[in-house]
C-alpha positions in Angstrom: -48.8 -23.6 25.9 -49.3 -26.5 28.3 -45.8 -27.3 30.3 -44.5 -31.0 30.6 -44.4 -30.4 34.7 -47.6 -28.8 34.9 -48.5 -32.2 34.4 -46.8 -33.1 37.2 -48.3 -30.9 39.4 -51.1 -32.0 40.8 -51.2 -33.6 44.0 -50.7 -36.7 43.5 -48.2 -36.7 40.8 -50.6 -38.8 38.5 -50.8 -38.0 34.5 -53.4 -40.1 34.1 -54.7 -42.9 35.8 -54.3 -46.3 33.9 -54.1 -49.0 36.5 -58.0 -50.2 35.3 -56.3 -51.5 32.3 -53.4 -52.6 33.9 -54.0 -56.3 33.1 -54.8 -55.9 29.9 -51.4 -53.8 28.9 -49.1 -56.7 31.0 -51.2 -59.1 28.3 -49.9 -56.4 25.6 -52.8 -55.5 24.3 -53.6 -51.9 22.9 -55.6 -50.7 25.4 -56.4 -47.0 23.3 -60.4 -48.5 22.4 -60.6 -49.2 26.1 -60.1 -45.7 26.9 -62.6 -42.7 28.4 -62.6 -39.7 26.9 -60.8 -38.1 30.4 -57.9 -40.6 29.7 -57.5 -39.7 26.2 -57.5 -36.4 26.3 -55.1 -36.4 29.5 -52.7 -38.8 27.2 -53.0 -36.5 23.9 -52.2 -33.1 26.7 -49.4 -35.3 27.8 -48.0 -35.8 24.5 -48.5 -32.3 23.7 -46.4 -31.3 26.2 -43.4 -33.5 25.4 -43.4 -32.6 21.8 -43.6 -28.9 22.2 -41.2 -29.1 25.0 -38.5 -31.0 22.4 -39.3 -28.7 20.0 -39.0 -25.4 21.7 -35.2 -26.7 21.7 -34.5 -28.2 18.3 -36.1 -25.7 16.5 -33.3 -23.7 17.1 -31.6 -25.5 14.6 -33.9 -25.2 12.1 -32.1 -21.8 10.6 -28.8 -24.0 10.4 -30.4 -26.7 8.9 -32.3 -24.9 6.2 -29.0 -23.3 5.3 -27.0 -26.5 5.2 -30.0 -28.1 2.4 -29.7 -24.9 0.2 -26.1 -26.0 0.0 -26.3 -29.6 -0.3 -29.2 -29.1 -3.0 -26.9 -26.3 -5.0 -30.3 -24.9 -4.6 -31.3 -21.8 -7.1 -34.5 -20.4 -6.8 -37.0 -20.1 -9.6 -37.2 -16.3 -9.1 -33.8 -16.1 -10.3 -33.2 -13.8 -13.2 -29.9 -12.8 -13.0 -27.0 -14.7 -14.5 -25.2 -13.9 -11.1 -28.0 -15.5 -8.8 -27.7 -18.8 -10.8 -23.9 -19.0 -9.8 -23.6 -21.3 -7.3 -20.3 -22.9 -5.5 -20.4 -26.8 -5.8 -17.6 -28.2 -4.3 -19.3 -28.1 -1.0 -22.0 -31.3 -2.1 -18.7 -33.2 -3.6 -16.6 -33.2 -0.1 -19.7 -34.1 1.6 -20.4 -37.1 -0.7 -16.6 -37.8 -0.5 -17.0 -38.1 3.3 -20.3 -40.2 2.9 -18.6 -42.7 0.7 -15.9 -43.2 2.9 -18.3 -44.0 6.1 -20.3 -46.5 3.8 -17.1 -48.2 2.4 -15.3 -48.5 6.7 -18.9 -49.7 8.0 -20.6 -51.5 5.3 -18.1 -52.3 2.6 -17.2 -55.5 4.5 -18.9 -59.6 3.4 -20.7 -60.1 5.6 -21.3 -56.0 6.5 -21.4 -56.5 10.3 -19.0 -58.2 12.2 -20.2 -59.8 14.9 -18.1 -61.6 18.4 -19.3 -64.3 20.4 -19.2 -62.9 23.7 -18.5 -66.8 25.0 -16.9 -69.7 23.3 -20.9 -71.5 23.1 -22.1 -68.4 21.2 -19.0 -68.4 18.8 -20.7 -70.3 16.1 -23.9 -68.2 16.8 -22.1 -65.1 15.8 -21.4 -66.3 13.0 -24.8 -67.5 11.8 -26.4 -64.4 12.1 -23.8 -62.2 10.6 -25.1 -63.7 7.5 -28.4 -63.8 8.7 -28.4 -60.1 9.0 -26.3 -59.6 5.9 -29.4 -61.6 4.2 -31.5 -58.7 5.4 -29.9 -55.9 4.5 -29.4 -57.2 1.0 -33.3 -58.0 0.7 -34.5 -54.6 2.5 -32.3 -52.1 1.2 -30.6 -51.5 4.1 -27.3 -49.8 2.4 -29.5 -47.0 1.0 -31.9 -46.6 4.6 -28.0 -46.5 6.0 -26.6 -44.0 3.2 -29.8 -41.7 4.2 -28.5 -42.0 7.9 -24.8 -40.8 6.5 -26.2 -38.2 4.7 -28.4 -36.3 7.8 -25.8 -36.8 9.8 -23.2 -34.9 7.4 -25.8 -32.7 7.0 -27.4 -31.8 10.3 -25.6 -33.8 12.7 -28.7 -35.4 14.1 -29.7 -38.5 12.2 -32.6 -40.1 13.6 -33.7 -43.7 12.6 -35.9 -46.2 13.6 -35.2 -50.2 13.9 -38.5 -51.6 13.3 -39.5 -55.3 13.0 -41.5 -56.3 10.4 -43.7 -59.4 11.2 -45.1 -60.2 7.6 -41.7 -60.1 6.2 -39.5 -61.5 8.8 -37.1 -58.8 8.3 -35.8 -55.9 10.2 -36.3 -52.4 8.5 -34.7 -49.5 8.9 -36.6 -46.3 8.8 -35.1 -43.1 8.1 -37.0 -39.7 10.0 -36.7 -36.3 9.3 -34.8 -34.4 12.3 -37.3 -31.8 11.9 -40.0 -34.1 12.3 -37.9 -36.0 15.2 -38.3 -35.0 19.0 -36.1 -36.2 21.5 -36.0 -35.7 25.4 -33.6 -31.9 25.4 -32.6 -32.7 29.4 -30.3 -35.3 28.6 -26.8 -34.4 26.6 -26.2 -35.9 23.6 -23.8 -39.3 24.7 -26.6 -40.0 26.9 -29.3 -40.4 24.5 -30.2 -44.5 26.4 -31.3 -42.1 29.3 -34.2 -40.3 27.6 -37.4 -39.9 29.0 -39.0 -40.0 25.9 -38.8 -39.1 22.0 -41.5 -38.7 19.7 -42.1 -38.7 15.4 -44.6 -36.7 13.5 -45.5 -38.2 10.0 -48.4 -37.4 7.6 -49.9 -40.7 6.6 -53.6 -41.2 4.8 -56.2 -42.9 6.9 -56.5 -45.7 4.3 -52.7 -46.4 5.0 -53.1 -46.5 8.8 -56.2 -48.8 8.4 -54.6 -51.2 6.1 -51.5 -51.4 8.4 -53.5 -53.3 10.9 -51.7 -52.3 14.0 -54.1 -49.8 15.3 -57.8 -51.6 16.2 -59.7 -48.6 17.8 -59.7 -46.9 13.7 -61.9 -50.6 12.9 -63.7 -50.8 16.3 -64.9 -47.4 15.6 -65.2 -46.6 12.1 -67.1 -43.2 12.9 -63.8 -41.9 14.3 -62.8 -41.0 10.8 -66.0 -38.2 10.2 -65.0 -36.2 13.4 -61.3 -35.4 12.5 -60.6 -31.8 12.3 -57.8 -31.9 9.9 -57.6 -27.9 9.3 -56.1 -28.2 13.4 -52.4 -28.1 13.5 -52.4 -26.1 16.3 -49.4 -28.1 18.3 -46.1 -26.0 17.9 -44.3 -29.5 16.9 -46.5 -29.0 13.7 -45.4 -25.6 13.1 -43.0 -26.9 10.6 -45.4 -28.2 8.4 -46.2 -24.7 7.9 -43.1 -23.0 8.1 -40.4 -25.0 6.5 -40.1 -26.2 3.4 -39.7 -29.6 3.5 -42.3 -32.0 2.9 -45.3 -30.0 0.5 -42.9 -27.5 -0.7 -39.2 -28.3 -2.0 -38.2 -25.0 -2.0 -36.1 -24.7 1.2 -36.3 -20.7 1.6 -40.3 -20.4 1.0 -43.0 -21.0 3.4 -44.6 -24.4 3.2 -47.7 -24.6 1.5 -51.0 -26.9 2.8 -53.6 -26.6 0.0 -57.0 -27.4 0.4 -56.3 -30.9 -1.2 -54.2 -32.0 1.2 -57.5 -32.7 3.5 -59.9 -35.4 2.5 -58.2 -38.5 2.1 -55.2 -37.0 3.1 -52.4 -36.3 5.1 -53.7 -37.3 8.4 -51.4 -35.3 11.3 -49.7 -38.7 13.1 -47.6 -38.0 16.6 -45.8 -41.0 18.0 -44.6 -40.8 21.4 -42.1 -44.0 23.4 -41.9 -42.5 26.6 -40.5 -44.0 29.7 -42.6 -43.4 32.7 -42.3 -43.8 36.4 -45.4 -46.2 37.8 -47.4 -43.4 40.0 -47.1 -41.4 37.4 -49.9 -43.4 35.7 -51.5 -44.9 38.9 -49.6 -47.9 39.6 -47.2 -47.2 42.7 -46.0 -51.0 42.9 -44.8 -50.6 39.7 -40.7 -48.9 39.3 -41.2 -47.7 35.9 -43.4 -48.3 32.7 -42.5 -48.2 28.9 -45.3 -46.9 27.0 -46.0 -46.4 23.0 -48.4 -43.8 22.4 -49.9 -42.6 18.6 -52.0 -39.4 18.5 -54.2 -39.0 15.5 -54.6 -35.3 13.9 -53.8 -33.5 17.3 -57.0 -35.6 19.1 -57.6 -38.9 19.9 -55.4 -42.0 20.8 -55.2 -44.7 18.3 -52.7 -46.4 20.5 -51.7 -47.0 23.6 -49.8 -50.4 24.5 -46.4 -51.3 26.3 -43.5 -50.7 24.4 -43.0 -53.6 22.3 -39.0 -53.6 22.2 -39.2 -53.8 26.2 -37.0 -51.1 28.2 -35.3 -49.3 24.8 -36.4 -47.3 22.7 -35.6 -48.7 18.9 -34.2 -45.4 17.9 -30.8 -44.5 17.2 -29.3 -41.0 17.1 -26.6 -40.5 14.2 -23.7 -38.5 14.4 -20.3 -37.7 13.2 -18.9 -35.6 15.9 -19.7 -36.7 19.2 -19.6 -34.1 22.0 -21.0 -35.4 25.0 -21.2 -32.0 26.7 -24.2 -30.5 23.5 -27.5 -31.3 23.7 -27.2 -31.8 19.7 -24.4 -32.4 17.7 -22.4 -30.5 15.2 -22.4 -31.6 11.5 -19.8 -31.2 8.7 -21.9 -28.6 7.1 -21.7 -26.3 10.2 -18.1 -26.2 9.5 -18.4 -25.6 5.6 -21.4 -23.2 5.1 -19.2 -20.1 6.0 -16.3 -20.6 3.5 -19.2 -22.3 1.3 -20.7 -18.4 1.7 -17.7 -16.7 1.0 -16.6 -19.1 -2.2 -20.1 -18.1 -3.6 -19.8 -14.5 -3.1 -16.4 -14.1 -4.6 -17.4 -16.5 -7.7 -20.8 -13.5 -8.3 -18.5 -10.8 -7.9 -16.3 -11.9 -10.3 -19.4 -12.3 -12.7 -20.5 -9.1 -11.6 -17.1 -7.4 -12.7 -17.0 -9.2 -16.0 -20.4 -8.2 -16.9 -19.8 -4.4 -16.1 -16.6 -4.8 -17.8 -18.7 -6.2 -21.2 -21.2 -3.8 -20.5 -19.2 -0.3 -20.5 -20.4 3.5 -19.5 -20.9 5.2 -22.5 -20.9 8.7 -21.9 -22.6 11.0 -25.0 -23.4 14.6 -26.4 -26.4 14.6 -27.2 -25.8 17.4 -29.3 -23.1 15.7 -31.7 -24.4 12.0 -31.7 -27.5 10.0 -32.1 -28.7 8.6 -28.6 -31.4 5.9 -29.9 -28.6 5.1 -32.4 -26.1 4.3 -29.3 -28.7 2.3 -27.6 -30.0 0.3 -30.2 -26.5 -0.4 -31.6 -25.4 -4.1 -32.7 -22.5 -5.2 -34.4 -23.7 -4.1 -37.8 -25.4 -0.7 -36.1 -24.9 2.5 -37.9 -24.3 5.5 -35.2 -25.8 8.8 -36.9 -23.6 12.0 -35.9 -24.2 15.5 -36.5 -22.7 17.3 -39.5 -18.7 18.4 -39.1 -18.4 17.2 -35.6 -15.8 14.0 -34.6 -17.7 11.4 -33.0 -14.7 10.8 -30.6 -15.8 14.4 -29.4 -19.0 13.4 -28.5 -18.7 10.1 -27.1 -16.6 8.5 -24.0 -16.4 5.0 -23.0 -15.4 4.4 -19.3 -13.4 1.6 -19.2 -14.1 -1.0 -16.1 -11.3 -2.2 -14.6 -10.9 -6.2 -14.0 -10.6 -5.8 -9.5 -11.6 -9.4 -9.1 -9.3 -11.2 -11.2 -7.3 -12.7 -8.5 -11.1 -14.5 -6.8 -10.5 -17.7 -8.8 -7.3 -17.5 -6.6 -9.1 -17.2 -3.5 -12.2 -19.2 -4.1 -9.2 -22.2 -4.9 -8.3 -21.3 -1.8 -11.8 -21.5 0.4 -11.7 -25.3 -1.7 -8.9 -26.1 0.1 -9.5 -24.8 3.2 -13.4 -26.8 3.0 -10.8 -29.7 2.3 -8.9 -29.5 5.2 -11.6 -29.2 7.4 -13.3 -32.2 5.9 -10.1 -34.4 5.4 -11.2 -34.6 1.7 -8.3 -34.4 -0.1 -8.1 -33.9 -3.7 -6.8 -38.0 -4.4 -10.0 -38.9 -2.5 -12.2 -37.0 -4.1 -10.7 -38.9 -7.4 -9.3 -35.7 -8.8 -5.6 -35.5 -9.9 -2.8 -33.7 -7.4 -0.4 -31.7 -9.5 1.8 -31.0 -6.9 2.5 -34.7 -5.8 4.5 -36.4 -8.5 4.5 -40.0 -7.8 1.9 -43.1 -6.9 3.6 -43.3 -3.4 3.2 -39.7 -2.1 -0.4 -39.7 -3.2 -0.8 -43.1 -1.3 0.8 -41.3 1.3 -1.3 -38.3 1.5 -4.7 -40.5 0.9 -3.7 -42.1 4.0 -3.2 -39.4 6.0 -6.1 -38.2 5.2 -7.8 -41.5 6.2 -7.1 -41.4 9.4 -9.1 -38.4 10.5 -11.7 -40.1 8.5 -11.3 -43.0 10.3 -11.4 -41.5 13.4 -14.9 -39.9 12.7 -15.9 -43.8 11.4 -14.8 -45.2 14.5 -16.9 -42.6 16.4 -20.0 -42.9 13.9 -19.8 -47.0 14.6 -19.4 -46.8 18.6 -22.5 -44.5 18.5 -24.7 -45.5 16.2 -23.7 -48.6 14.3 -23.2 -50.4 17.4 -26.4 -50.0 19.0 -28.1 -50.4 16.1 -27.1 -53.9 15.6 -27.6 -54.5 18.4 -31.2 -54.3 18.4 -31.3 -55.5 15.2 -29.6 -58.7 16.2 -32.2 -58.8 19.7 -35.0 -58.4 17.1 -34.2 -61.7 15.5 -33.2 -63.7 18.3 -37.0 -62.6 19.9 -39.5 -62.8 16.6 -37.1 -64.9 13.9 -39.6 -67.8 13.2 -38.3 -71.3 14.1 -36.1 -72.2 11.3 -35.0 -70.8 8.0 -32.0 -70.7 5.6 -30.0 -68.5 4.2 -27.5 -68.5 1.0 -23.9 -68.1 1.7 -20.7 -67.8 -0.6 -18.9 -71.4 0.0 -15.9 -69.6 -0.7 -16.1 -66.9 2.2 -17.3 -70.0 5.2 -15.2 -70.3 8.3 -14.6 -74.0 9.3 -16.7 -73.4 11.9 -19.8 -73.7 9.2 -18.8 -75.8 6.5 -20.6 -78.7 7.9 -24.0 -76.6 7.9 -23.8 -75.5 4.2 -25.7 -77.8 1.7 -26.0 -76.3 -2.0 -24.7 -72.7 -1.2 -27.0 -72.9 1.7 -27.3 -73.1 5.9 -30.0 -74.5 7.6 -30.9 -72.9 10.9 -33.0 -73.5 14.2 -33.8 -70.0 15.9 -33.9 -71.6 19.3 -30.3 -73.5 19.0 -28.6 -72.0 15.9 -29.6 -68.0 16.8 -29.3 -67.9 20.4 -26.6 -66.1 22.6 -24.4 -63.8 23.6 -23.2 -61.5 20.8 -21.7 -58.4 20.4 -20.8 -56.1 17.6 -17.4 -55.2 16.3 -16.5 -51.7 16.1 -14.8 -50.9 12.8 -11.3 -49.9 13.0 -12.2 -47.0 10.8 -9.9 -48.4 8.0 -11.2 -49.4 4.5 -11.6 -53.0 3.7 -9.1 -54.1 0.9 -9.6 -54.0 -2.2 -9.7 -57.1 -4.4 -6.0 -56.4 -6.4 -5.0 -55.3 -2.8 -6.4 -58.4 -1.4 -4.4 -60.6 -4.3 -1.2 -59.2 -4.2 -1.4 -59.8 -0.6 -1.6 -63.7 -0.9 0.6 -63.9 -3.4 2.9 -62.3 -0.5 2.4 -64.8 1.2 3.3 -67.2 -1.1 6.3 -66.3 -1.9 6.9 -65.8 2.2 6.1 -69.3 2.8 8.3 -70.4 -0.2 11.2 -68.5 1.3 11.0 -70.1 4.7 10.1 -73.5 3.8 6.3 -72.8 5.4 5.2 -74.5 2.2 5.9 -77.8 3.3 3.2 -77.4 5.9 0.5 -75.3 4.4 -1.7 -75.8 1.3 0.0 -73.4 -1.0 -2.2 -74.5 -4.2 -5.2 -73.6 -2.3 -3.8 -69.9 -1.6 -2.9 -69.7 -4.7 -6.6 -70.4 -6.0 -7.7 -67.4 -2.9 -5.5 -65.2 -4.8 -6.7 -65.5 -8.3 -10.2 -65.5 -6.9 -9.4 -61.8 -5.2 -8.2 -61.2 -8.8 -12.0 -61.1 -9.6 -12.0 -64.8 -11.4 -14.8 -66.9 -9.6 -15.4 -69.7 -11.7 -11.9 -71.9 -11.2 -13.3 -75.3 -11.7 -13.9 -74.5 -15.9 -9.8 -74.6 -16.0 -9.6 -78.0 -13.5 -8.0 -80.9 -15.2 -10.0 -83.8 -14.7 -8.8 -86.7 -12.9 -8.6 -88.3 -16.4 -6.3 -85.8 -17.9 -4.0 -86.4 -15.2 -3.6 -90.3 -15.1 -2.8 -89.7 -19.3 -0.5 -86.9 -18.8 1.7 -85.0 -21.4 3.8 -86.6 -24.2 7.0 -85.4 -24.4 6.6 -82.9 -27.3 3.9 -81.6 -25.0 6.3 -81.1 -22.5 8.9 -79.7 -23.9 6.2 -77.1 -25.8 5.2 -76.2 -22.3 8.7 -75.8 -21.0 9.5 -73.6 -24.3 6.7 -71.0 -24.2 7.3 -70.8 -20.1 11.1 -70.0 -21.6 9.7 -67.7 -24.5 11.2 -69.7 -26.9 9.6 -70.9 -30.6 8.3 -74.2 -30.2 9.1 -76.5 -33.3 6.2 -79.1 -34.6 5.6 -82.5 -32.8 7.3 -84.8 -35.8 10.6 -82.9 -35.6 10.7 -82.9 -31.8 10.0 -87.0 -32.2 13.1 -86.9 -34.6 15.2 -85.1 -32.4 13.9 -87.7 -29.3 14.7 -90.9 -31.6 18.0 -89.8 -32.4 19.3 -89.2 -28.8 19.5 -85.0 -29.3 16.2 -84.5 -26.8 15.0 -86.4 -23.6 12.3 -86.5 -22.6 11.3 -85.3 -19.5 8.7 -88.4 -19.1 8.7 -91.4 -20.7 6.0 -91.6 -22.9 
């Protein structure tokens, strides 16, 4: 295997030699059909080395990850015969999804989903154009699923790689979800440091006609040949050695070795390796230069299909998800590291209790050949005759050895391993929308959710900082840079700060990239907390209300329009079908309409309009208003 600083090691420090094509890579071109065949192959070596360098390290998590899908999957093997084998523990996959739910709800759960702060009282407005500028393209890209994936591989292998891509036909940032066993990052730096990697690479298995029809990679059209001299049967690279190892990808079976058919060849999974690499400027012949960001594509272990500067300038448009950040690990730990060993012992104890119960149904049966019939014993059912020999007492010649019921007390323990996996997870049992026997009242559940929370909140805060933040970020840099000129976007005229209520026209905002789009924003961090929820929300103006009643605040604040933000929490949208028109109001009520009113606000019978006139004509009622 070629090493990453034998590459180094030549005289002159040089990996390969690009400064001919200098120009043409400060113009941003892809300079890979404008490479030798020396250059190429030095490039696709170079790769090489990075790759297998990365994954001499993470494949040592492999075993661990493999473990933690059979778990998440309740995986049971189609070999399985036994009842036994078929019994598998659950509860782990419900406290993981009871974790993921609560990091979706404290990051995303939120209108618009990412709060964003104007780092500047010019870019104030700004921030608040593109929080629903970006809330516009989550919402038409499926974001919230690309972000539950990223929740998901970080509960599950604490490494959840994605990608923040641009996409120039849509005009909308995507989000792209990678396997960590297909993801290869720079192992010398720790994991809080992952902005200082040298490099990081992806492997993906994509079909010629798909990279041709993507139309970012000219050398496959400038040379159409190149497609008749791939070797696709290589897969010689140990990055690749997944592909035939684990079973992800042509095999769901997690515990059996992958499978590459014959079929997989012709028009077919084509072996794609995509290396960002930061690079010093000798190290690729151009000394005046500090340091150069590359992208590099490798095509089925041979050629270079691309080869420009990185278009995202000095970053690297990944970021690297994870719920337990330890800056001092190369990796980090996930939440099923913690679980798999009770979620082992749970599983056991549940089999040996089926195990016992089965030998207890299925009894020794010890006979005399010589006094009772043996087929007749084997063969017996519930109608079965049992042949004995004359003058002899079956009881003589037959003994059943009773099984005693040892595992009874398991259901015990394997109640207690739940517990236990619900500690560790800060999943409790209210969370999890199951109920608590043991807490009596709404209040102490509250209590107890809430406590809960807060480690939860904790790992949300964490997860946001780390990966949320950054993520935005770029997201945010990628539409201030490539967002065309102008464009609109639908808002809820409900939900507007006063900052933007003279932009919105029909539920809409007009925008101007170059004005409206431009500055200095930052993202929020989540508190970690769970945004209300919408009876939460409407008891809390009502609150309010009766606050400002209580301390004369009324007089000076628009209580009729809090009142309206309280029954809109309340889930009723529409308002304006119960708005007495102007109309209405100049009639207003008769006195019998009054009084009706004031007598069913009382909860009193309300008599008909002609005896209420009597009792107005004779002096018994007045009315409230004359008529």
């Amino acid at each position: 295997m070629s090493d990453y600083r034998d590459l180094r090691g030549t005289e002159d420090h040089t990996i390969v030699d690009l400064s001919p094509h200098f120009r043409a890579l400060e113009e941003l071109q892809d300079i890979a059909p404008l490479l030798s065949d020396e250059e190429e192959q030095k490039l696709v070596s170079f790769v090489r080395a990075c790759l297998d360098m990365s994954h001499s390290r993470i494949s040592k998590r492999y075993p661990h990850w493999k473990e933690a899908d059979r778990a998440h999957d309740v995986y049971v093997p189609d070999t399985a015969t036994e009842f036994r084998e078929k019994a598998v523990i659950t509860d782990t996959r419900a406290i993981a999804d009871t974790v993921q739910t609560y990091l979706m709800a404290a990051m995303t759960g939120r209108n618009p989903m990412f709060q964003l702060e104007g780092m500047n009282r010019e870019s104030r407005k700004v921030s608040m154009i593109l929080e629903r500028v970006l809330h516009q393209h989550m919402r038409r890209t499926a974001g919230e699923a690309r972000i539950a994936q990223m929740m998901q591989d970080a509960i599950r292998y604490g490494f959840a790689p994605t990608k923040i891509v641009w996409d120039a036909k849509s005009n909308h940032n995507n989000i792209v979800n990678f396997d960590p066993r297909r993801t290869f990052p720079d192992p010398r730096v720790s994991w809080g440091d992952w902005e200082s990697m040298g490099f990081i690479g992806f492997t993906d298995f994509v079909t010629y006609n798909n990279l041709l029809r993507s139309g970012i990679y000219p050398k496959l059209k400038r040379f159409p040949n190149l497609r008749n001299r791939l070797d696709v049967t290589r897969l010689g690279w140990l990055c690749h050695q997944y592909n035939n190892e684990e079973g992800r990808g042509w095999n769901i079976d997690p515990s059996q070795a992958n499978e590459r058919h014959n079929s997989v060849k012709l028009s077919n999974a084509n072996v794609v390796d995509e290396l960002w690499v930061n690079l010093a400027g000798y190290e690729v012949g151009l000394p005046n230069v500090e340091n150069i960001w590359l992208l590099l594509t490798i095509l089925d272990e041979q050629y270079v299909i691309r080869c420009q500067l990185n278009p995202y300038g000095q970053q690297f448009p990944v970021v690297m998800g994870g719920i337990y950040h330890d800056s001092h690990k190369t990796y980090g730990q996930s939440l099923y590291d913690l679980l798999l060993p009770l979620h082992d012992v749970a599983t056991w104890l549940l089999r040996s209790r089926i195990d016992n119960v089965q030998a207890a149904l299925n009894n020794l049966i010890f006979a005399d050949p010589t006094q009772v019939s043996i087929p007749d014993l084997i063969d017996r059912n519930p109608w079965g005759v049992v042949r004995t020999m004359p003058g002899t007492n079956p009881c003589d010649g037959v003994f059943i050895a009773q099984v005693p019921d040892v595992t009874s007390g398991h259901w015990n323990d394997i109640a207690a391993m739940s517990e236990l996996k619900n500690r560790t997870a800060a999943a409790s049992d209210a969370q999890q929308g199951m109920p608590t026997p043991d807490v009596r009242t709404a209040t102490e559940i509250q209590r107890l959710t809430q406590l809960g929370s807060q480690r939860l909140g904790v790992m949300s805060r964490v997860m946001s900082a780390t990966t949320m933040r950054p993520m935005v970020r770029m997201m945010v840099s990628n539409i201030q840079d490539a967002l065309p000129f102008q464009g609109s976007i639908k808002v809820d005229p409900y939900d507007m700060p006063n900052q933007l209520s003279n932009m919105v026209e029909d539920d809409y905002i007009d925008f101007q990239s170059e004005s409206d789009l431009q500055g200095e924003v930052d993202y929020l961090v989540v508190d970690g907390t769970l945004p209300l929820e919408p009876t939460r929300n409407a008891e809390t103006w009502m609150s309010m209300l009766q606050i400002m009643h209580q301390t004369g605040l009324n007089m000076e604040y628009n209580a009729g329009k809090i009142a309206e933000e309280a029954i809109r929490a309340m889930g009723i949208s529409d308002l304006d079908q119960f708005r007495i028109s102007a109309e209405q109001r100049e009639q207003g009520m008769s006195p019998s309409q009054e009084l009706a009113v004031m007598e069913k606000m009382r909860g009193a019978s309300v008599q008909p309009n002609e005896q209420v006139q009597q009792q107005v004509d004779s002096g018994n009622l007045k009315p409230v208003r004359a008529a």
